[in-house]
N, C-alpha and C positions, 0 to 999 in steps of 0.2 A: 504493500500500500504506500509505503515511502515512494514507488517510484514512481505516482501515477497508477497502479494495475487497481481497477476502480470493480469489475467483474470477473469473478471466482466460477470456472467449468470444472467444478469434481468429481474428480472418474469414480463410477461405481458407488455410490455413499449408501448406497441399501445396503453395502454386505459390512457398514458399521454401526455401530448404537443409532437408535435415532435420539435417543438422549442426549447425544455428545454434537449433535448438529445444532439439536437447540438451543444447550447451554453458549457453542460456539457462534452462530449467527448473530444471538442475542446480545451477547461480550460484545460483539465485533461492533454490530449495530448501535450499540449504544453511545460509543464514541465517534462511528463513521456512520451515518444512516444513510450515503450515498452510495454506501459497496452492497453489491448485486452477486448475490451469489446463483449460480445456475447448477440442478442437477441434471447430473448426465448419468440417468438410471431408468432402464428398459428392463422392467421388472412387472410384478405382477401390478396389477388398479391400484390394490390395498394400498401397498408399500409405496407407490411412487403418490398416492395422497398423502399418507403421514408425511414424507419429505416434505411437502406442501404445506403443512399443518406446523408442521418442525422450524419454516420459516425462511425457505427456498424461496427467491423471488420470482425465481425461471423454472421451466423444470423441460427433461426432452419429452415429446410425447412419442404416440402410436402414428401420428399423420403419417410418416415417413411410408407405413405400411398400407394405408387407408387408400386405394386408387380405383375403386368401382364408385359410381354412385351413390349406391346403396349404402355402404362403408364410410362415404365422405358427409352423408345427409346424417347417418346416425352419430357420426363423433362429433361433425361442427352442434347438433343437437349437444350432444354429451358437453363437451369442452365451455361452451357457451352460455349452458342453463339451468346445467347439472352440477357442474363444481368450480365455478370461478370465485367463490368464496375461501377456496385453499390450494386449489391448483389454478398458477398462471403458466398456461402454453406456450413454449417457443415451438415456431413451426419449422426446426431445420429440412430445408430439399433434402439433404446429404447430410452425412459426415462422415470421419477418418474411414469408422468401421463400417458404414452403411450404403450399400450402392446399389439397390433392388433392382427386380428385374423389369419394371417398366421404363428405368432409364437405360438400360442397359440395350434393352432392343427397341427404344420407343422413337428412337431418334430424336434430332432438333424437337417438335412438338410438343418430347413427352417433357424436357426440360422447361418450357413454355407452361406447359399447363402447369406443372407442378410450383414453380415461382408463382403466377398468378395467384393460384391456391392458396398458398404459406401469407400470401404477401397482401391479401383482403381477408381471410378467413379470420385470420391472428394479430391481434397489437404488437407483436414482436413473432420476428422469422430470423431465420439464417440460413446462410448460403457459404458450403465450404471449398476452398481453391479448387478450381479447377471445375465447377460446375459451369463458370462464363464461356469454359472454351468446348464444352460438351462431350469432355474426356469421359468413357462409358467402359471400360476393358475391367472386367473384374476379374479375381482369382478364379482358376476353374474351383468349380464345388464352392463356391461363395458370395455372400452380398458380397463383396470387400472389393478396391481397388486394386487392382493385380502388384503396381507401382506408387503407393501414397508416401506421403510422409514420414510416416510412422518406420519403413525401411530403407528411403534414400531422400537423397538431396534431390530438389524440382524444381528446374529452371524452364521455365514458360514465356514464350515469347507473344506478350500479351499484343503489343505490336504488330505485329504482323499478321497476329490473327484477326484483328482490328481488320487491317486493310484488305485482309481475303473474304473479309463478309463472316465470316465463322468464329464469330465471335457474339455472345449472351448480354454481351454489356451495358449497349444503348439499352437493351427491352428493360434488365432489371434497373438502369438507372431511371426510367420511363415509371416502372412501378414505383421506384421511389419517392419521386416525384408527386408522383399520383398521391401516396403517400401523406406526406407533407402537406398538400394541399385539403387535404380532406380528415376534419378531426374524425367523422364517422368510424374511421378505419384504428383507430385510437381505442376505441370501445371493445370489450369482449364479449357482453351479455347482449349488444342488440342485434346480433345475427337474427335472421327471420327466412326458415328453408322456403322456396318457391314451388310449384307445382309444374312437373313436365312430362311430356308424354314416351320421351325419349328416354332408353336405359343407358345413355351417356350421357346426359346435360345434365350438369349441376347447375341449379339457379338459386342463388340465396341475396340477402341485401342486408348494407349496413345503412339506421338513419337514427340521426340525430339530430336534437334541439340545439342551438349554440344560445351561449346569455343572451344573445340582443334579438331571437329570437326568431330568427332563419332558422331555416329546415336545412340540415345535410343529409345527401340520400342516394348511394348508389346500390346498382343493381347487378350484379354480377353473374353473368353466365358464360360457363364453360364446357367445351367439347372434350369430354375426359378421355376420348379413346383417339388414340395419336394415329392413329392408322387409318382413318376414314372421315368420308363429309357423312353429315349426322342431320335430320331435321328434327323439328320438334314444335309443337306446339306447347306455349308457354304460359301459363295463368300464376297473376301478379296478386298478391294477399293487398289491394287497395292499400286496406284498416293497418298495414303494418306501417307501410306506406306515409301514412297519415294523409292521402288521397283520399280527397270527398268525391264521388265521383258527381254530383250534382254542380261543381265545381270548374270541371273539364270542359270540354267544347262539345260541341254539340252533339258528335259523333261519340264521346265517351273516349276521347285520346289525350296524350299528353307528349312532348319535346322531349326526348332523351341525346346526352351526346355523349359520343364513343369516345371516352380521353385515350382511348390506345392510336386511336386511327386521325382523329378530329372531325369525323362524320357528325351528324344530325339525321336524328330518325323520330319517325312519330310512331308512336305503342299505344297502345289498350290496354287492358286489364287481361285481355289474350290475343297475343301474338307470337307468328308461325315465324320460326327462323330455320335457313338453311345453314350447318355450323362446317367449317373445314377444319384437319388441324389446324392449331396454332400458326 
């Protein structure tokens, strides 16, 4: 902490006391209440709440694994409305140990989709070297990177990938951005899941009141399967919304605009999109 290191990633802290985390964070916290400690424990529900409980500010989750629909509707549920009172989610894409198999064979897309995800689902994400340049080679018989860190020196020529177009970087610095501008995405508890007709779109939305008493409110849909165009018909929960629809125009639509793209599109309460990968 003398030197600046303001956030703590402690490997494995389930397989020690959770008493000794408490009393420790606590210590720590009392004199630094700006040091963040994160666990890095893929362990069972139970255990990685007590972490939570114990006074982790961060904690890793299951997202890393979550990539059907079904699986992504039921955790952003869980994560969201279930336990944000002891566990706060970081949505790591990756890391050191973790290189599953939808990135692995998902192509540019599947790295696309997954940033998206982390990066609206969660108040905090993270993204480990070497996701920007869409390195995907894992050990045979393993999530793991064949070549990470953990057993050599990695020199990356972020540059040049830059200039050959193969490179992740404008997009997530776009999501950051996006980010930034929108406290919505700041919130953990007002995820609100959408209704689609399709078994790969995930539609969910974040919205928010600000003090002076604007509305923030995006609407977030993605095509989860990296390998195909996808259509779907989409039904919007208004009420979460905070959309009157006696309010709208005449036809029952309203102005939405793409911050990924800078388009303007008019929606209803259901509308039909045709989705590509990423």
């Amino acid at each position: 902490m003398s030197h600046g290191v303001k956030i703590f990633r402690v490997d494995n802290p389930h397989t020690k006391p959770v008493w000794f985390w408490e009393w420790l964070i606590a210590k720590v916290n009392k004199k630094h209440p700006d040091v963040v400690f994160l666990a890095e424990a893929f362990t069972r529900p139970a255990m990685m709440h007590a972490l939570g409980r114990a006074g982790f500010q961060q904690s890793y989750t299951y997202f890393t694994w979550r990539n059907t629909k079904e699986e992504l509707e039921e955790y952003f549920q869980e994560v969201s409305h279930e336990s944000p009172a002891f566990f706060r989610p970081n949505f790591f894409v990756n890391t050191p140990d973790i290189l599953t198999e939808f990135l692995q064979y998902g192509g540019p897309p599947a790295f696309k989709i997954r940033a998206a995800l982390a990066s609206t689902a969660s108040p905090i994400w993270g993204v480990y070297a070497g996701f920007e340049l869409y390195e995907h080679v894992a050990r045979p018989g393993a999530e793991e990177y064949i070549d990470n860190e953990k057993f050599e020196y990695k020199s990356r020529d972020w540059d040049a990938a830059a200039e050959s177009g193969r490179s992740l970087a404008p997009y997530l610095t776009r999501l950051n951005a996006i980010r930034r501008a929108h406290p919505a995405l700041g919130d953990l508890q007002n995820l609100t899941v959408h209704e689609s007709t399709d078994n790969a779109t995930v539609v969910y939305s974040k919205h928010k009141t600000l003090p002076d008493g604007t509305k923030d409110t995006l609407i977030i849909v993605v095509n989860v399967d990296p390998h195909g165009i996808r259509e779907s018909t989409v039904t919007l929960d208004l009420a979460a919304l905070e959309l009157d629809p006696e309010n709208l125009t005449h036809n029952g639509r309203f102005m939405v605009d793409d911050l990924l793209t800078g388009e303007s599109w008019e929606w209803g309460s259901t509308t039909t999109f045709d989705w590509t990968p990423m």
